[in-house]
C-alpha positions in Angstrom: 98.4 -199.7 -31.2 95.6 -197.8 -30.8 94.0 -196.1 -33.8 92.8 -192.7 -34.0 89.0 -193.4 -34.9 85.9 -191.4 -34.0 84.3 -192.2 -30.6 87.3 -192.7 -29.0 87.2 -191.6 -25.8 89.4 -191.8 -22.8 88.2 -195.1 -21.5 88.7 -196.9 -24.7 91.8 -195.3 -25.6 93.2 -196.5 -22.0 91.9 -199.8 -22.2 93.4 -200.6 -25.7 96.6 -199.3 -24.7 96.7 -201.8 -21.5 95.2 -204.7 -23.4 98.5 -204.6 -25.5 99.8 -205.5 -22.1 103.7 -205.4 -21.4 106.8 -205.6 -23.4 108.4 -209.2 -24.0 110.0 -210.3 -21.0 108.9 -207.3 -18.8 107.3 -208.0 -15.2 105.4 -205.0 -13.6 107.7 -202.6 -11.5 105.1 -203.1 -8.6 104.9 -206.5 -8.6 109.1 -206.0 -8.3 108.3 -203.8 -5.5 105.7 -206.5 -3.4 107.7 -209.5 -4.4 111.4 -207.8 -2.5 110.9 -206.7 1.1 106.8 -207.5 1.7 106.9 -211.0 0.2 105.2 -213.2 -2.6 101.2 -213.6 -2.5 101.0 -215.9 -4.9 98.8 -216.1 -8.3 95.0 -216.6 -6.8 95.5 -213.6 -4.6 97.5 -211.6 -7.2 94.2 -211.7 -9.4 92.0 -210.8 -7.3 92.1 -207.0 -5.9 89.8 -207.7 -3.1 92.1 -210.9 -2.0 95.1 -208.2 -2.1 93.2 -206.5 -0.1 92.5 -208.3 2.7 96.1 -210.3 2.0 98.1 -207.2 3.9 97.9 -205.5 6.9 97.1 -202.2 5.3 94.1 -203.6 3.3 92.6 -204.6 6.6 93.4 -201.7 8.6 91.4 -199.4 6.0 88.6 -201.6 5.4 87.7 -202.2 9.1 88.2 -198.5 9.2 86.1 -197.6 6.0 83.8 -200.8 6.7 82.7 -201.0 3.1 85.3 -202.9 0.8 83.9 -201.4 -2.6 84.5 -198.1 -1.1 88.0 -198.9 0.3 89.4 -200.3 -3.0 87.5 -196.5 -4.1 89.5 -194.3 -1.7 92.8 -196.8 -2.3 92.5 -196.7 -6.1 92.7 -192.6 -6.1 95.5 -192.5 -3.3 97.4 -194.9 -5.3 97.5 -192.6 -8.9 98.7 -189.5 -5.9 100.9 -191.6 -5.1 102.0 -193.0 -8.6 102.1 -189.2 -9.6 104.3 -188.0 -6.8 106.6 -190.9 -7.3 107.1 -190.2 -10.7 107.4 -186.7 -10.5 110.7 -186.8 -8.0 112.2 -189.5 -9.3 111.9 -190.3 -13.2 114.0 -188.9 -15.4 111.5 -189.8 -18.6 110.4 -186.5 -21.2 107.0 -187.2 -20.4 107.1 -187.8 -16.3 108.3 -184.1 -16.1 105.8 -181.9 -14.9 105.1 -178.6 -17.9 102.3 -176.4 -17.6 100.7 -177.8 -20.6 101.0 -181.3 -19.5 98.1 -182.9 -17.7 97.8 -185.8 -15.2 94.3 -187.4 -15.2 93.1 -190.2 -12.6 90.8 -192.8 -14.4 89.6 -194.6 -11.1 90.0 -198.4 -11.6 86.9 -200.9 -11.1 87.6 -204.7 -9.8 88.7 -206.3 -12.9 90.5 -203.0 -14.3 93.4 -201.2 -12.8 93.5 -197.3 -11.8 95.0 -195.5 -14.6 97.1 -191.9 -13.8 97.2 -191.0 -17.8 99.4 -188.3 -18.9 97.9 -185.9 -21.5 101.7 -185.3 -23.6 101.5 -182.3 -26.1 104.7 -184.6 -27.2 102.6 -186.8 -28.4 102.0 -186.1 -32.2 99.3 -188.4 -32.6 96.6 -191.1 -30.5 98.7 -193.9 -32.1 101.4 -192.7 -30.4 99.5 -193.7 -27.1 102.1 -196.2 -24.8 101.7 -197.7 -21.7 104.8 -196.7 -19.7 104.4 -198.4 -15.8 107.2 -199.9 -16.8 109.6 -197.9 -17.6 109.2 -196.6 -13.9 111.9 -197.7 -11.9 110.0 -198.8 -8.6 112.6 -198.2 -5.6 111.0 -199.2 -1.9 113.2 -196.6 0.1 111.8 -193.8 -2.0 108.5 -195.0 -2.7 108.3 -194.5 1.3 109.4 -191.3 1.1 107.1 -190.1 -1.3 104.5 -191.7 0.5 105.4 -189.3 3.7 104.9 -186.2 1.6 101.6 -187.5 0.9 100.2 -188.1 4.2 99.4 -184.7 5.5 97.0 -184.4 2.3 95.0 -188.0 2.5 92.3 -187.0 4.0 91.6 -184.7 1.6 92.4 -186.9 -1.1 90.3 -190.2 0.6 88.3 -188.8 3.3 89.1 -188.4 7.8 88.9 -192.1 8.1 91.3 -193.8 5.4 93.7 -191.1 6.6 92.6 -192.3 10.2 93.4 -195.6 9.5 96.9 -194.4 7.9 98.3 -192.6 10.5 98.9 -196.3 12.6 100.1 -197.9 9.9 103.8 -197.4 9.4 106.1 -197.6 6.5 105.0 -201.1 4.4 101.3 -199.0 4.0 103.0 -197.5 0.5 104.3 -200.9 -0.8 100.9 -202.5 0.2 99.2 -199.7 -1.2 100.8 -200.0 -4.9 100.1 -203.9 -4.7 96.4 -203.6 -3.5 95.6 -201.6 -6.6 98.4 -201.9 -8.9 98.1 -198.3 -10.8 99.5 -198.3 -14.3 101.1 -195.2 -16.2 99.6 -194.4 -19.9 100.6 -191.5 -22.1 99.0 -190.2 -24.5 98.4 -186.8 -26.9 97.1 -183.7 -25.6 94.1 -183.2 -27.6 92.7 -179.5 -28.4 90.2 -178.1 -26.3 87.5 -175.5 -26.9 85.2 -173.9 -25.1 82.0 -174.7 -25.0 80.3 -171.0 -25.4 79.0 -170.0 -28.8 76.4 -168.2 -30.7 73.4 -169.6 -30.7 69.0 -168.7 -30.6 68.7 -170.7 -27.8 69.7 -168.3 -25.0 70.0 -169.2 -21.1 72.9 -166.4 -20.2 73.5 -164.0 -22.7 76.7 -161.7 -23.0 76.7 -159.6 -26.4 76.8 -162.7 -29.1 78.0 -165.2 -26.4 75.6 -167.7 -25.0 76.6 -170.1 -22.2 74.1 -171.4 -19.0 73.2 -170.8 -15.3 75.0 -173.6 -13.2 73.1 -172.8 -9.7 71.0 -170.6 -7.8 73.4 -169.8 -4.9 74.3 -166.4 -1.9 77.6 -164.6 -2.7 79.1 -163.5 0.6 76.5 -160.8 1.4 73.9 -162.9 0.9 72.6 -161.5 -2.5 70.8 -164.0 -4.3 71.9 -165.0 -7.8 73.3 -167.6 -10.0 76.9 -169.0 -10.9 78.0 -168.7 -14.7 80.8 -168.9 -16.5 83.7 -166.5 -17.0 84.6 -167.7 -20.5 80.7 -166.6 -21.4 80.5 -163.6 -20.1 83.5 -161.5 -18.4 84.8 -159.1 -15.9 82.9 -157.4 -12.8 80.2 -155.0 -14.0 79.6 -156.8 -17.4 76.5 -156.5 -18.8 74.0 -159.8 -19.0 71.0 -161.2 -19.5 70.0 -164.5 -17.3 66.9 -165.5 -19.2 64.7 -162.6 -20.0 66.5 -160.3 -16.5 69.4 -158.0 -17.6 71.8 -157.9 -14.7 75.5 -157.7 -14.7 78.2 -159.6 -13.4 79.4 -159.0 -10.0 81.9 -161.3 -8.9 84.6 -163.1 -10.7 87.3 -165.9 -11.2 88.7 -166.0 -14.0 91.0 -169.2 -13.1 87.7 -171.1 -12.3 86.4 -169.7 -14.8 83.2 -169.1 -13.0 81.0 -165.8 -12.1 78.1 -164.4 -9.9 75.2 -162.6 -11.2 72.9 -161.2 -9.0 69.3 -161.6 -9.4 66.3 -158.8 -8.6 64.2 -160.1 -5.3 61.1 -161.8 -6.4 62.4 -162.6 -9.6 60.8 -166.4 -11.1 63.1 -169.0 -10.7 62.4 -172.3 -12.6 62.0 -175.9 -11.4 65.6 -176.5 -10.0 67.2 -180.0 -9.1 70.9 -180.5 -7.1 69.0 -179.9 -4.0 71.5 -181.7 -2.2 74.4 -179.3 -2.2 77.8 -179.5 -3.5 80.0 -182.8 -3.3 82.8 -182.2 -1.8 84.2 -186.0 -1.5 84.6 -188.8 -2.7 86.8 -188.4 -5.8 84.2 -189.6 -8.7 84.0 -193.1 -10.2 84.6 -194.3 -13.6 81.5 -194.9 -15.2 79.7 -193.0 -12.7 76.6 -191.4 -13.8 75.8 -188.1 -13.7 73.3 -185.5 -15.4 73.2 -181.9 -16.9 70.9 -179.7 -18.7 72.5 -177.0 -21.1 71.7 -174.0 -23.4 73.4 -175.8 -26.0 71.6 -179.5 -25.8 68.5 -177.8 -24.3 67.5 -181.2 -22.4 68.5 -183.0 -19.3 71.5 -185.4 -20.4 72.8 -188.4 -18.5 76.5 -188.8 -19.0 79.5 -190.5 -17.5 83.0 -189.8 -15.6 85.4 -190.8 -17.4 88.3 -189.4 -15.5 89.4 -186.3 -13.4 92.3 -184.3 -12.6 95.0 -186.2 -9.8 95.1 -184.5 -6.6 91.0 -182.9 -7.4 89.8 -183.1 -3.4 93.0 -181.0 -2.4 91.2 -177.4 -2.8 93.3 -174.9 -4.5 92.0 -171.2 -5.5 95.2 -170.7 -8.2 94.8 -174.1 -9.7 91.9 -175.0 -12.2 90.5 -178.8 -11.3 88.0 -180.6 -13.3 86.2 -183.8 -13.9 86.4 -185.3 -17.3 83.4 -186.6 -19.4 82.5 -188.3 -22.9 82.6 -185.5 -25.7 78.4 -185.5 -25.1 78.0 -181.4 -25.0 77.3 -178.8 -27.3 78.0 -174.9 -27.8 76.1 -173.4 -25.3 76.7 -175.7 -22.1 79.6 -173.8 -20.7 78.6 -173.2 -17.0 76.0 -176.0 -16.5 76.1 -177.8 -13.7 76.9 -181.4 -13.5 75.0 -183.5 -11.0 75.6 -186.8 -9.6 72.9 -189.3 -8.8 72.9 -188.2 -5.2 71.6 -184.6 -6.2 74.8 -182.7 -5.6 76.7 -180.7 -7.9 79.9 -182.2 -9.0 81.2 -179.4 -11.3 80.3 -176.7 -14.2 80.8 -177.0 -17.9 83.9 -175.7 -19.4 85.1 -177.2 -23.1 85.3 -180.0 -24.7 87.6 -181.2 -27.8 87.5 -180.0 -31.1 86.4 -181.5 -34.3 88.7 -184.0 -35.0 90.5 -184.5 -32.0 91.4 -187.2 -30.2 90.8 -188.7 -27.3 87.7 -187.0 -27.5 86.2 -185.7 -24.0 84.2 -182.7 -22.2 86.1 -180.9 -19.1 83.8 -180.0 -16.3 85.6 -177.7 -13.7 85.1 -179.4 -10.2 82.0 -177.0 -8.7 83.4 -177.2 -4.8 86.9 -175.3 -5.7 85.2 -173.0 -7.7 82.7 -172.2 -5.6 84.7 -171.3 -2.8 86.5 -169.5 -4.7 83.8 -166.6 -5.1 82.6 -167.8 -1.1 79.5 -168.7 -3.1 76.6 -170.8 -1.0 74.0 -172.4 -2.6 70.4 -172.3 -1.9 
């Protein structure tokens, strides 16, 4: 089993647990699933997820739809985790498939020669030994795997943009088996590690608060059109407290405190500094594993390039009461909180929130995803 060594991060702690492979004897609960009502493939096509793909009807239907197979195994490999999580959720009887408000469900998107992950953050789970994979322990029924399926419908478009949800809507009940067969999802549990935040003392200042020091995320228009930046709530605190954005005192104005993000306004004609993220915020797709992606923080006091490791399930489904965030290596530093995270296509993916204690394991940074948050506040860019 895995061992609970420095370094370890989501990635490798998923990809030890699944290179253990099965139990003795066991054969995956989806392959179960294909090989009853929709048929047997056979071994060639079995290996290859792009030969699954285009095996079934569904595959097809989306790809001609999407007309980019790397992107359609994309937007299929994050409906398939929804799909794994809603499945589980109604109808596994399992300690750790039951949904707690300290419990966490994390997608790690799959790539072509690795499967989607939906990995369940267990405070159960004493230690990152303890770390199991557990697909089979699901038991895969096809009448309810429909059903569950149904209730995730009226959300796919959020969750894998207008035209896999397009391509959906004619396809009729076989789209979830051959959707679990495409990309083959597995289930891994492991600890839920300690987070903290990433705001602390420090010289180095970008937004100050009394002894706290976190960073601007963006330059942005609150709902009046008063020009500003975003921060976070963590950092600072509640309407009408006083800050310091560089060398301008201001004060907060607006606040979530769920999203953990703020507005303070800015005086007109104020300096603003070289600024990149020109291209808005991303709003879809879900991110990739291994995607890269860049921030520049109080705390490291340098442009960083980073990866995503993983991000919440059901992230492109908006929802003001719910925090959502993308998950990175355990790359920042005290001070970072708020920072914006930016993918290689200029946008603004999310804004800094914690990252895992000393000692804990598996180690990575949360990053609260920027479009919820924003929109939380009715914050607009510039």
């Amino acid at each position: 089993m895995i061992e609970g060594t420095p370094g370890l991060d989501l990635s490798a702690l998923v990809q030890g647990v699944l290179a253990e492979g099965p139990g003795p004897g066991a054969l995956h609960g989806i392959e179960r699933l294909f090989r009853g009502p929709m048929g047997f493939a056979g071994p060639q096509v079995e290996r290859n997820p792009y030969a699954r793909l285009f095996h079934t009807h569904t595959g097809s239907t989306v790809a001609a739809a999407v007309g980019n197979e790397s992107k359609t195994l994309d937007a299929l490999s994050s409906l398939s985790i929804e799909l794994m999580l809603e499945y589980i959720e109604e109808n596994t009887e399992a300690t750790w498939a039951r949904s707690r408000p300290e419990r966490r469900f994390l997608a790690v998107p799959g790539l072509p020669t690795k499967p989607p992950v939906l990995l369940i953050l267990d405070p159960g789970v004493a230690e990152v030994s303890q770390s199991r994979r557990v697909t089979d322990d699901v038991q895969f029924d096809t009448l309810r795997m429909v059903v569950a399926f149904d209730r995730l419908r009226p959300v796919i478009h959020e969750v894998a943009g207008e035209r896999v949800a397009g391509a959906f809507s004619g396809i009729g009940p076989e789209a979830a088996i051959q959707l679990m067969w495409i990309s083959q999802p597995e289930v891994v549990v492991t600890r839920l590690p300690k987070m903290v935040p990433l705001c602390a003392p420090s010289p180095h200042l970008a937004v100050r608060c009394a002894t706290e020091v976190s960073s601007v995320g963006i330059f942005c228009k609150d709902s009046e059109g008063e020009l500003g930046v975003s921060a976070c709530y963590h950092g600072t605190g509640p309407v009408g407290t006083p800050v310091t954005v560089g060398a301008v005192a201001s004060a907060v104005k607006h606040t979530d405190s769920v999203q953990d993000i703020v507005f303070i306004p800015l005086p007109v004609g104020n300096p603003s500094p070289r600024v990149y993220a020109r291209k808005g915020v991303r709003g879809r797709p879900a991110p990739s594993e291994a995607e890269p992606v860049t921030f520049d923080g109080a705390g490291t006091k340098r442009k960083v390039t980073t990866y995503i490791k993983s991000h919440d399930a059901g992230i492109l489904r908006n929802r003001r009461t719910l925090q959502l965030k993308v998950q990175t290596p355990a790359d920042t530093n005290s001070g970072d909180s708020g920072s914006a995270l930016v993918d290689q296509d200029d946008r603004v993916v999310a804004f800094g929130f914690e990252r895992t204690g000393l000692g804990e394991f598996p180690e990575l940074t949360d990053w609260i995803w920027a479009a919820n948050a924003l929109s939380a506040l009715g914050l607009t860019p510039v």
